[in-house]
C-alpha positions in Angstrom: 1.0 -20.8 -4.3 4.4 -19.4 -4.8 4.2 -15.8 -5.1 6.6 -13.4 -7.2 6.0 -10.3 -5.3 9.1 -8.4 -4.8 10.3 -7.8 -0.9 9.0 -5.6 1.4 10.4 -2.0 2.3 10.3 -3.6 6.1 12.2 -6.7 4.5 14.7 -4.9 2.3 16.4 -3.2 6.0 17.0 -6.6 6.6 19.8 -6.8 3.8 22.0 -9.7 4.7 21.7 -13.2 5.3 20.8 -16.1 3.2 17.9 -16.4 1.2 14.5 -18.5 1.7 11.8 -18.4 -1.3 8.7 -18.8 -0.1 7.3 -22.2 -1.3 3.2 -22.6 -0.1 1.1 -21.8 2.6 1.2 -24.9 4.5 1.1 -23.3 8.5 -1.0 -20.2 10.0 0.7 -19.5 13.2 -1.9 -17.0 14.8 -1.0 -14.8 17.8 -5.1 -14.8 19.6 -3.6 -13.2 23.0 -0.8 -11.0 21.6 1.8 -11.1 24.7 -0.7 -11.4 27.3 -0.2 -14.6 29.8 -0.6 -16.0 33.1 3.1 -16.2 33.8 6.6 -14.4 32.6 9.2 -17.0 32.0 12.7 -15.9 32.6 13.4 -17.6 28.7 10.7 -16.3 26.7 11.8 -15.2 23.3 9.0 -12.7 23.1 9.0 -10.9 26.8 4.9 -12.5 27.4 3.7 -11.7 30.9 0.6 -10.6 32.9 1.4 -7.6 32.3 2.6 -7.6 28.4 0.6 -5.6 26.3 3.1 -4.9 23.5 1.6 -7.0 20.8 -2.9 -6.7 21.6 -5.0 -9.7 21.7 -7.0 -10.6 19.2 -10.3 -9.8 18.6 -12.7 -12.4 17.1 -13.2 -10.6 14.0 -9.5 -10.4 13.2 -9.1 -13.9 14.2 -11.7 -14.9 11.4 -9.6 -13.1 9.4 -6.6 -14.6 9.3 -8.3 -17.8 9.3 -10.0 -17.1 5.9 -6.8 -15.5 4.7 -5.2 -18.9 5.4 -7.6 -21.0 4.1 -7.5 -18.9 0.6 -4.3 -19.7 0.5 -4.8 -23.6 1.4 -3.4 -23.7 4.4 -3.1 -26.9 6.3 -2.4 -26.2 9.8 -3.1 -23.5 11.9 -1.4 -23.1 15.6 -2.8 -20.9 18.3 -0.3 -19.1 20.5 0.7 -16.4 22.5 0.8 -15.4 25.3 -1.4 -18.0 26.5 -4.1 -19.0 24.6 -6.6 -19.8 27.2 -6.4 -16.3 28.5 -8.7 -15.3 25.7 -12.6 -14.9 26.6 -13.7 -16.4 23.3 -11.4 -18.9 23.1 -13.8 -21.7 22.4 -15.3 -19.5 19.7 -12.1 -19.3 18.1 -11.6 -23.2 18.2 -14.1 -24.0 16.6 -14.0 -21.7 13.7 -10.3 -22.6 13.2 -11.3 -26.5 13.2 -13.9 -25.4 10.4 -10.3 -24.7 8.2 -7.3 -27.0 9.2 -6.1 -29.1 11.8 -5.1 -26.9 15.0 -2.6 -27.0 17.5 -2.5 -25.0 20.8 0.3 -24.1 22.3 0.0 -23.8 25.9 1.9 -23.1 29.1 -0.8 -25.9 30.2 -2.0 -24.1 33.7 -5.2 -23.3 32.9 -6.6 -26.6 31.4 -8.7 -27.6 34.7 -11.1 -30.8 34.6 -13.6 -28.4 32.6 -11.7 -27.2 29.6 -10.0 -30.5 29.6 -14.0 -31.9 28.9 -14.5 -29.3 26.6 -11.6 -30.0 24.2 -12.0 -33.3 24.2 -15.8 -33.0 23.0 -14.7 -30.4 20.2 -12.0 -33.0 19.3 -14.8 -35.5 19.1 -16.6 -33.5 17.0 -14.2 -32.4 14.5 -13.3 -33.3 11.1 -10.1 -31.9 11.5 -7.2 -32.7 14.5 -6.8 -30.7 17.8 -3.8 -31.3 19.3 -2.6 -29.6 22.2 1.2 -28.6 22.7 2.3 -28.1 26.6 5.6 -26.6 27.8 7.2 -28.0 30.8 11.3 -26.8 31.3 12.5 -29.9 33.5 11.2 -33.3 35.6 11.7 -31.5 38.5 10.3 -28.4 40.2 14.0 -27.2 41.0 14.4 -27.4 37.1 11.2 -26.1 35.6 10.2 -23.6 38.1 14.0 -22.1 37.8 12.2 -20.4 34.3 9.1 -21.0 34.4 8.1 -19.7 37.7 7.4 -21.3 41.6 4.5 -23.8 41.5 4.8 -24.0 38.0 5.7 -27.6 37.4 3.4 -28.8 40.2 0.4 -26.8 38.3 2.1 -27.8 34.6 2.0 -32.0 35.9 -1.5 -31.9 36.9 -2.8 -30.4 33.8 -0.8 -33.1 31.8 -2.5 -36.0 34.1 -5.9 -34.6 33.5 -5.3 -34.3 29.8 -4.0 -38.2 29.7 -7.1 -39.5 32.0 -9.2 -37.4 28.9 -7.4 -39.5 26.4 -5.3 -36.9 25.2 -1.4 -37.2 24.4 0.0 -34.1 24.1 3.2 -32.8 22.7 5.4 -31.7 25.7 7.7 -29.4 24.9 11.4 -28.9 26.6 13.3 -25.7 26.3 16.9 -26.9 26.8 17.5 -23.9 29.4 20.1 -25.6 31.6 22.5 -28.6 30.6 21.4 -31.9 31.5 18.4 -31.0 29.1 19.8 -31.9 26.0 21.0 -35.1 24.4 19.1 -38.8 23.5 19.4 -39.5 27.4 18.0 -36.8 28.6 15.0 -37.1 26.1 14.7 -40.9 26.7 14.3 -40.3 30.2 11.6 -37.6 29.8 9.3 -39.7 27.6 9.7 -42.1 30.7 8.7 -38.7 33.0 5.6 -38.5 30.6 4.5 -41.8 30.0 4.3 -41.8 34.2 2.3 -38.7 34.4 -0.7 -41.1 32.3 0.0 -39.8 28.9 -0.7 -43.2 27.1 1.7 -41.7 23.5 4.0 -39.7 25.2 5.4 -36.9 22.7 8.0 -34.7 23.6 9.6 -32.2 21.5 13.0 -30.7 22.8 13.6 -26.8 21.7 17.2 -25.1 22.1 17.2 -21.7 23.6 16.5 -18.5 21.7 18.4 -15.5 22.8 16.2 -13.0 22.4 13.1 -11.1 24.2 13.4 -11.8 27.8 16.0 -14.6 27.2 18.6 -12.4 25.9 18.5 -10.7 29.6 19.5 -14.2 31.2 22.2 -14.8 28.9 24.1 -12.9 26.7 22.2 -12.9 23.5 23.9 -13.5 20.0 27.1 -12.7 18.8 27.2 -12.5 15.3 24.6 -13.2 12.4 24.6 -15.8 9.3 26.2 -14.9 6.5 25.4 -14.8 2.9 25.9 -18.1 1.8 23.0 -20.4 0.4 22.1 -22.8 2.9 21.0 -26.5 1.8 18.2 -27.4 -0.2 17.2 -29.9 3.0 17.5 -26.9 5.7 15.8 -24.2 3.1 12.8 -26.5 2.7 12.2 -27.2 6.1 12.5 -24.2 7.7 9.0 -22.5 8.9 9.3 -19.2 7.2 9.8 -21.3 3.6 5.7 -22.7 4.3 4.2 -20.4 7.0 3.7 -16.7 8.5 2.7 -15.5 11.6 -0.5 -13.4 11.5 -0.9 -11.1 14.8 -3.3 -8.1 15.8 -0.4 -6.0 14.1 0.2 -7.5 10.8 1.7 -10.8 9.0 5.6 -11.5 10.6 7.9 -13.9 9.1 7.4 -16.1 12.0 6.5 -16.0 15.6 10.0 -16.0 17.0 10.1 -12.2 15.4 6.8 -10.6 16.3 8.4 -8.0 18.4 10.8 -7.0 14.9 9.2 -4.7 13.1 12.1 -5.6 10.3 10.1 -8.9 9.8 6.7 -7.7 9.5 6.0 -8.4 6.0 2.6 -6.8 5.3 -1.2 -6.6 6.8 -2.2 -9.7 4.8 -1.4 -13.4 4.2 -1.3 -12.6 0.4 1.3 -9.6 1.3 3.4 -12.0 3.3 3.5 -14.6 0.7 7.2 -14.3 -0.9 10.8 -15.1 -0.2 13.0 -13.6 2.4 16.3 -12.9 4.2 17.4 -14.8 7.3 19.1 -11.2 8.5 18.0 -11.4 12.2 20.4 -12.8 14.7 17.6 -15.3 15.9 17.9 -17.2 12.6 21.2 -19.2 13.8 18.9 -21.0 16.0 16.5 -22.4 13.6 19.7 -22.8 10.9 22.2 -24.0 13.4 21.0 -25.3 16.3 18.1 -27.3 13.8 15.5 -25.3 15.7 11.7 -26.6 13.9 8.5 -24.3 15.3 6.0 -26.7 13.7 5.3 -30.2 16.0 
C-alpha cells in the first residue's frame, strides 16, 4: 500500500533529483551476508570481498524479520544477495523460511554451488509452493574476459557450477556486467545465449547489466560526472524503476535499493513500513538505472 509518510531526515540531504512515489511492496531485496564473499571483483558496486565487513551478515533472527516485514506488506518476491549468499552457515534455514513468503531469487557469484548444494536446491525447489530461481554472474565467454574482473580461475569455477546446475534441471539467469566493449549489443547477447545453451542449460537466460561506477568500480574507472536533474522522468521509467516497488533490508536498516547500501543518504529507516514512501533520485548512481535502463529485478 502506498504510504503518505513524509521523507526521511536521511532522505531530505538528498535534495535534488527527480522524484519517484513509492507505489507497493512488490520486491524484498535482503542483504543475508552483508559484504562478505568468496571473491573481490574489480567492478563491484558495493566494494564485497573476503575481507569486507562494512555492512554484517545477517543473523537468522533478523532475516525472519525482514521476511515478515515484507510479507505484511504483501510482498511478492524476495531476492537474497550480498556478498555471496552461500557464504552464510544457515543458508538453507533462510531458504526455506523465505520460500514460506514469496518466490526467491538468489543471486550468486555461482562458485560455491558443488554437486551437493546443487541436490539440495533442487529438492527445496521440488518442494516449494513458491519459485527458486537462481541468478549467476559470469563477466565474459572467455577466461581472458571474465577473470579480467572477476578474478583468475573464476570463469573455469563459474562454468562448472552452471553445467552442474543445467544436468539438475535448473536454468538459471546468467548475468553479464558489460565491463569491457564487445559486451554489449543484440550480437554480443545472441552469442552468449549460444555460450549458455552449450554449457547444458536447457532455457538459457541471460540478463546483461551496464556498469555502475561506484564502490570498487569507481576505482577502475572514473566514476560519475554529474547527477540528474530535476525534471520528472516518464510515467514508463518511474514505474519501472526498483525503488518505485521495493527496498533493500540489510543488518543496518531499510536502503532505497541495493546499489546504495554503502550511502547512508539512502537509508530510509529500520523498518519496511519506515521505508515505504516516495523518494529523490539525488545519488549519482541513479543515471545508470535512468539512463543506461539499468533494471535490478530478473
Amino acid at each position: 500500500m502506498k504510504s503518505d509518510v513524509p521523507e526521511s531526515r536521511a532522505t531530505e540531504a538528498v535534495a535534488r533529483g527527480p522524484r519517484v512515489p513509492f507505489r507497493w511492496m512488490d520486491t524484498l531485496w535482503v542483504q543475508v551476508t552483508g559484504t562478505l564473499c568468496n571473491i573481490a571483483c574489480q567492478h563491484c558496486f558495493i566494494s564485497c570481498g573476503p575481507k569486507a565487513t562494512q555492512i554484517p551478515v545477517m543473523g537468522v533472527d533478523e532475516v525472519q524479520r525482514a521476511l515478515d516485514q515484507g510479507r505484511d506488506a504483501g510482498v511478492r518476491h524476495v531476492y537474497f544477495t550480498g556478498g555471496e549468499p552461500f557464504l552464510h552457515p544457515e543458508l538453507q534455514s533462510l531458504v526455506a523460511r523465505a520460500l514460506d513468503v514469496a518466490a526467491l531469487t538468489i543471486v550468486t557469484n555461482g562458485i560455491l554451488l558443488d554437486d551437493d548444494t546443487v541436490r539440495w536446491l533442487a529438492g527445496a525447489f521440488e518442494r516449494s509452493r513458491n519459485a527458486l530461481d537462481l541468478r549467476v554472474s559470469l563477466d565474459g565467454m572467455t577466461a581472458a574476459q571474465n577473470d579480467s574482473v572477476r578474478g583468475r580461475g573464476t570463469f573455469a569455477e563459474i562454468v562448472a557450477a552452471l553445467q552442474r546446475l543445467g544436468a539438475g534441471g535448473f536454468s538459471p539467469v546468467v548475468t553479464v556486467v558489460e565491463h569491457e566493449q564487445g559486451l554489449e549489443g543484440a550480437e554480443a547477447r545472441a552469442r552468449f545465449l549460444d555460450f549458455v545453451r552449450g554449457l547444458g542449460i536447457r532455457q538459457p537466460r541471460v540478463k546483461f547489466l551496464p556498469l555502475l561506477r561506484i564502490g570498487r568500480e569507481a576505482r577502475r574507472s572514473e566514476g560519475y560526472a554529474d547527477r540528474l536533474g530535476d525534471e520528472a522522468l516518464l510515467p514508463a521509467v518511474e514505474s519501472s524503476l526498483l525503488c518505485a516497488t521495493g527496498r533493500c533490508f540489510t543488518a543496518q536498516g531499510v536502503y532505497t535499493c541495493p546499489i546504495l547500501v554503502e550511502d547512508a543518504s539512502a537509508r530510509l529507516g529500520a523498518s519496511v513500513a519506515e521505508a515505504s514512501r516516495g523518494i529523490r533520485l539525488g545519488w549519482a548512481a541513479c543515471q545508470t538505472c535512468v539512463l543506461d535502463g539499468l533494471r535490478c529485478n530478473t
